[in-house]
C-alpha positions in Angstrom: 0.0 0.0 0.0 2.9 2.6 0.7 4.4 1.8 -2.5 1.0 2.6 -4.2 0.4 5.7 -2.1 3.9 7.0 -3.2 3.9 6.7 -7.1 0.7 8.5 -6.8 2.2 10.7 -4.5 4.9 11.4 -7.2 2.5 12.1 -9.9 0.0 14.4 -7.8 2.5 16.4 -5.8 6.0 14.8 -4.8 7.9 15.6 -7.8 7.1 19.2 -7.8 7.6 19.9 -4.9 11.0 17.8 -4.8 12.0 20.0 -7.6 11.3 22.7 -5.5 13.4 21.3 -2.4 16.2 20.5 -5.5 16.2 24.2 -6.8 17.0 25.6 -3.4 19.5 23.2 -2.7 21.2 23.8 -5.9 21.1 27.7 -4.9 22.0 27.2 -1.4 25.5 24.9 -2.6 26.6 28.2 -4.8 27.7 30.1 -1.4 30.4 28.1 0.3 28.6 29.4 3.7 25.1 28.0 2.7 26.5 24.2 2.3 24.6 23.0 4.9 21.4 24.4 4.1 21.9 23.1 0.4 22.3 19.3 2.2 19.4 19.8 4.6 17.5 20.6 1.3 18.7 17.6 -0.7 17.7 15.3 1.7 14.3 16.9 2.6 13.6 16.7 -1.2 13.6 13.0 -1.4 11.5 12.8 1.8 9.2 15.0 -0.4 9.7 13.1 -3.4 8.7 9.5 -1.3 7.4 10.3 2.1 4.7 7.4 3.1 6.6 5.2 5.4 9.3 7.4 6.6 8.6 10.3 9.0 10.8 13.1 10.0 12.2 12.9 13.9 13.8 15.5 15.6 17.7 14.9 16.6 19.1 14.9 20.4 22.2 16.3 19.0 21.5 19.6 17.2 21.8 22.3 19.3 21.8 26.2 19.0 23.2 25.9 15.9 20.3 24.3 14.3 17.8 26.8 15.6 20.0 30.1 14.0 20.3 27.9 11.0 16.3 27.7 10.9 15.7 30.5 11.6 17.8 31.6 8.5 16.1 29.2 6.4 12.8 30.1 7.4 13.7 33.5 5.9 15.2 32.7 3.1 13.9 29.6 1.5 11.5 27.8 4.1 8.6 30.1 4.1 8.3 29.8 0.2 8.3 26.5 0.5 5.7 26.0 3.1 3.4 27.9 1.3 4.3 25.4 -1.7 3.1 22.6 0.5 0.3 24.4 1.9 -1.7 25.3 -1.6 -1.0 21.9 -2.9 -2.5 20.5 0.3 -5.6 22.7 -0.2 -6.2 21.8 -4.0 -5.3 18.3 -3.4 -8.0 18.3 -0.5 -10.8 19.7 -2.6 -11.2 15.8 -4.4 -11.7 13.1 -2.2 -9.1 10.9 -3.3 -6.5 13.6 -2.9 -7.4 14.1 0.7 -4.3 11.8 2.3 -1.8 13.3 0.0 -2.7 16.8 0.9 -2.8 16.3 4.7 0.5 14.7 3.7 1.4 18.0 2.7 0.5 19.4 5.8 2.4 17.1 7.2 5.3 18.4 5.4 5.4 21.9 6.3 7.2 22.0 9.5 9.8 20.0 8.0 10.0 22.6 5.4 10.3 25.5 7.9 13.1 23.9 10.1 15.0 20.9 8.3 17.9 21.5 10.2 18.2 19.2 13.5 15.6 16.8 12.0 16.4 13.2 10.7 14.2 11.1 8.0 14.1 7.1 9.8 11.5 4.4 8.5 7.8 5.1 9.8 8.7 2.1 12.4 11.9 3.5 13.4 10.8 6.7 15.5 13.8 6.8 18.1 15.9 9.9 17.7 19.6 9.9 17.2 
């Protein structure tokens, strides 16, 4: 069932919005200093691109670090990408067999906003590291 739900996740919403993830990645990698943001962005795209049965957890390691770093990202890249997740949630919501993916989407959005300090693990993997 996960496997279905993704490649129609894909097709609906996940490859758009991994593209978008992708794009400010890319962007982020051109400054040496924004490495890290460009990573977090990578790897939050392919939670976009194929998120039933994984889930994001937050990490008992990051520290102050990872809240300045979110709060930059917020600021420059998270917000636009939050509201990419929230009006594809909305118009994924208005059928009823779009409803999962777009409170998937919702799902999605705090991830967006703070990727730093968070880790993807398997859906029945939910301890922090």
């Amino acid at each position: 069932m996960r496997t279905l739900m993704n490649v129609l996740w894909l097709v609906l919403a996940g490859f758009w919005m991994a593209l978008g993830y992708v794009l400010a990645g890319v962007i982020c990698c051109i400054l040496i200093i924004t490495i890290p943001f460009g990573i977090a962005s990578f790897r939050i795209a392919g939670y976009a691109l194929w998120p039933f049965g994984r889930t994001a957890v937050p990490r008992r390691d990051a520290g102050t670090a990872s809240v300045l770093g979110n709060v930059i990202w917020i600021i420059v890249a998270g917000w636009w990408l939050a509201l990419g997740h929230l009006t594809t949630g909305v118009l994924l919501c208005i059928s009823i067999i779009g409803i999962p993916f777009g409170i998937a989407n919702f799902k999605l959005i705090p991830i967006s906003l703070t990727p730093l300090g968070h880790q993807i693990v398997p859906t029945g993997d939910r301890t922090s590291f």
